[in-house]
Every structure is written in structure tokens, then in C-alpha cells.
C-alpha positions as CSV (number, residue, x, y, z in Angstrom):
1,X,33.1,157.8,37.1
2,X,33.1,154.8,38.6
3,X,29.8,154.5,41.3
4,X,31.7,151.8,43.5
5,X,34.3,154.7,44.8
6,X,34.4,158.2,46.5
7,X,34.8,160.2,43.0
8,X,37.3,162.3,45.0
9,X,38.4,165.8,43.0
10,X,41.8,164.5,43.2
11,X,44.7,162.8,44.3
12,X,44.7,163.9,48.2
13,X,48.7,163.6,48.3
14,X,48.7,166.0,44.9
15,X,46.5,168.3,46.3
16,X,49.1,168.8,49.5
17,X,52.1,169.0,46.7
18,X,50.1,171.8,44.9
19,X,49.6,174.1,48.1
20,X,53.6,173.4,48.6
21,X,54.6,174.4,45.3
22,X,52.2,177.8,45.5
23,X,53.7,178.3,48.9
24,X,57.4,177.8,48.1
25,X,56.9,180.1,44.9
26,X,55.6,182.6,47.3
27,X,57.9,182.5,49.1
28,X,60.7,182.8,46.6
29,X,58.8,185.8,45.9
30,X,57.8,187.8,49.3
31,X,60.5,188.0,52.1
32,X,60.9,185.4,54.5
33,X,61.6,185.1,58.6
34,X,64.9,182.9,59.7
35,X,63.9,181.0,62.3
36,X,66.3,179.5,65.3
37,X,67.8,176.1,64.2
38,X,65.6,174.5,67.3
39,X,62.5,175.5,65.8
40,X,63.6,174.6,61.9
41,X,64.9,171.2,63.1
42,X,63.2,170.4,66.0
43,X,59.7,171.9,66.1
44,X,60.0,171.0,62.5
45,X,61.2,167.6,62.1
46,X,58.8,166.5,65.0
47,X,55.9,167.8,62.4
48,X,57.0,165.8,59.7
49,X,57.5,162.5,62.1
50,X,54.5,162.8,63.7
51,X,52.8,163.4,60.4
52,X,54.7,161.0,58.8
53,X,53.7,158.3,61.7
54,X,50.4,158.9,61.1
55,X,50.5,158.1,57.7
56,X,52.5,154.9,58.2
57,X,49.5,154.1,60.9
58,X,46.5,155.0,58.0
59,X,48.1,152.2,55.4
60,X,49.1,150.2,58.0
61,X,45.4,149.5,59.3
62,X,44.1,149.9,55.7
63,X,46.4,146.8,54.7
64,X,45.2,145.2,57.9
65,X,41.4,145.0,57.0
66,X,42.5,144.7,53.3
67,X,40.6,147.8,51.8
68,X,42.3,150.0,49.1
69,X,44.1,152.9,50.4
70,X,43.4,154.9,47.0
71,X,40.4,156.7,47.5
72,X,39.2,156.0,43.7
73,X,39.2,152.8,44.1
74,X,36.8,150.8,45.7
75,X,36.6,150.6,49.6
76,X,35.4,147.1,51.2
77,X,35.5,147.4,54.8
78,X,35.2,150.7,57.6
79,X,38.2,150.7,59.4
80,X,38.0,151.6,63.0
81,X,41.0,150.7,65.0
82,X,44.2,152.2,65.1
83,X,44.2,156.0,64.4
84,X,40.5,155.7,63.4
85,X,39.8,155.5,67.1
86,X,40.7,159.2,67.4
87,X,39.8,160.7,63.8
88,X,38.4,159.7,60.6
89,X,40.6,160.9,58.5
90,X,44.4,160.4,59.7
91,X,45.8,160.3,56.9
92,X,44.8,163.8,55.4
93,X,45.7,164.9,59.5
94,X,49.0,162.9,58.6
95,X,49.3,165.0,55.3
96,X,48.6,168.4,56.8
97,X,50.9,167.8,59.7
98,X,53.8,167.3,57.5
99,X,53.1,170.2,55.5
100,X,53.6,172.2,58.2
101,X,56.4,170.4,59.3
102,X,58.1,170.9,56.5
103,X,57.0,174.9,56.5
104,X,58.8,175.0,59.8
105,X,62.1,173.0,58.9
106,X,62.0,174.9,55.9
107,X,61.7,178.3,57.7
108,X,59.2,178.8,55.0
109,X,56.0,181.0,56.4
110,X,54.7,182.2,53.4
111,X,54.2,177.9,52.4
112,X,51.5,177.9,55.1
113,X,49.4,180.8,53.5
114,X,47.8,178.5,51.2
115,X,47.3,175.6,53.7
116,X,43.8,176.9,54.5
117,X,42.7,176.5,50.6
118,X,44.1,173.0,50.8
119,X,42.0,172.2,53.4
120,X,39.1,173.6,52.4
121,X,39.7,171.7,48.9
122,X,40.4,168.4,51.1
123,X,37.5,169.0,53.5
124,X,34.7,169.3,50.1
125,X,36.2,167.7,47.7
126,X,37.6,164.7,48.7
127,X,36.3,164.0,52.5
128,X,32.2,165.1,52.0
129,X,32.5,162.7,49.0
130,X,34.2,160.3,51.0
131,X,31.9,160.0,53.6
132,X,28.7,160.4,51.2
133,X,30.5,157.0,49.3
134,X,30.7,155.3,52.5
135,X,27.3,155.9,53.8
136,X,26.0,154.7,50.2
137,X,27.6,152.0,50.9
138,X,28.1,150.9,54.7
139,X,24.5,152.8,55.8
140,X,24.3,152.5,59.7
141,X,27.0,151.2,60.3
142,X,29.4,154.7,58.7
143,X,27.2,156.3,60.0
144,X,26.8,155.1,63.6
145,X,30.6,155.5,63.2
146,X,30.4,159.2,62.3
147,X,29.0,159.7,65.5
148,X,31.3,158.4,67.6
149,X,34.7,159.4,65.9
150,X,35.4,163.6,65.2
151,X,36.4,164.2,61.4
152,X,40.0,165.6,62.3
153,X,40.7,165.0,65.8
């Protein structure tokens, strides 16, 4: 492993398509809700845009302060503005908000029973190493951020 980067588990975006796939092969398998076409396609699709959005707003300011996005790659600035005024970590918000999203337009409930284990994977395997990376290698200043900015929102 390379020392200059995070050392995440994996992929964050592969992790998200793995609870996905375990929750759509549930529920192929258990029986499933309908649910009215104004919760599929509206509760539903605002998930995905919103999560969507904040995704577009994560790379955006990463591109701005020219940093990597990939988190096993080396990171050589803290970025602050944008979304990273409200959270640290919009783009795995980003990610779980479209899961869910698409769990709802899908009128999938069984895809969100495995949601909590990608989280949990998420939260300790690729944020704690994340931020332990940063305060390596940013010191006071990650850290002063920490305190002022919540971890999800």
C-alpha cells in the first residue's frame, strides 16, 4: 500500500453496487410492496437527484482545489467549501441518497435491508481511514476542521 493515500477497503462507489446487487437479489427472492407511482417516481427520483447533485457538487469542488477524487490516490489539499461546509463526506451522503432513491423508484424494499452493512462498511473502512490519512497528513488543520463540520450531515 501506498503510505501517501487513505488505504481505503475498496472502491466506495463498488461497495454501494454490492449492497444493490444483495438487495435486488433479495428481493427477487422475498415478496415485495407496490408502491403509488408518486412515491416510485417522485419521492424516488428526487433521491436519486438530490443524491446525484451532491455528487456532482463533491467532484466539482475536488476539481476546484485540484486534489484527486479517488480515494487511493494521493490527496493534496482539504477541501472546505461547497458541500463540505455542511458534511465531510458528501459524496458517500451523495451515494447513500441515491441508493435509496433508487430503492424507492424501484419499489424495491428489500434493496434497503442491506444499506445498514454498507454503511457500516463505508463508515470503518473507508471514512476512519480517510480521516486517520488526512490527519497524518494535514495535522491541525483536518483536525481543527473535524470539529467544526459533522461527518454526515
Amino acid at each position: 500500500m501506498d503510505s501517501d493515500t487513505a488505504g481505503v477497503l475498496a472502491p466506495p462507489p463498488l461497495i454501494f453496487v454490492a449492497g444493490l446487487v444483495v438487495g435486488f437479489a433479495l428481493e427477487a427472492l422475498l415478496p415485495g410492496v407496490d408502491m403509488p407511482a408518486l412515491v416510485e417516481w417522485g419521492l424516488g427520483g428526487l433521491l436519486v437527484v438530490a443524491g446525484l447533485g451532491l455528487l456532482l457538487s463533491f467532484n466539482t469542488s475536488f476539481s476546484r482545489k485540484g486534489t484527486a477524487v479517488e480515494p487511493w490516490k494521493p490527496t493534496t489539499a482539504i477541501v472546505t467549501t461547497g458541500p463540505y461546509r455542511v458534511t465531510r463526506n458528501p459524496a458517500y451522503l451523495g451515494m447513500a441518497v441515491t441508493y435509496i432513491g433508487i430503492a424507492v423508484m424501484s419499489s424495491a424494499p428489500w434493496v434497503l435491508v442491506p444499506l445498514p452493512v454498507v454503511l457500516a462498511v463505508i463508515d470503518r473502512g473507508v471514512i476512519a481511514r480517510e480521516e486517520r490519512y488526512l490527519e497524518r497528513k494535514f495535522g491541525e488543520e483536518y483536525v481543527g476542521y473535524k470539529r467544526t463540520v459533522r461527518r454526515w450531515i
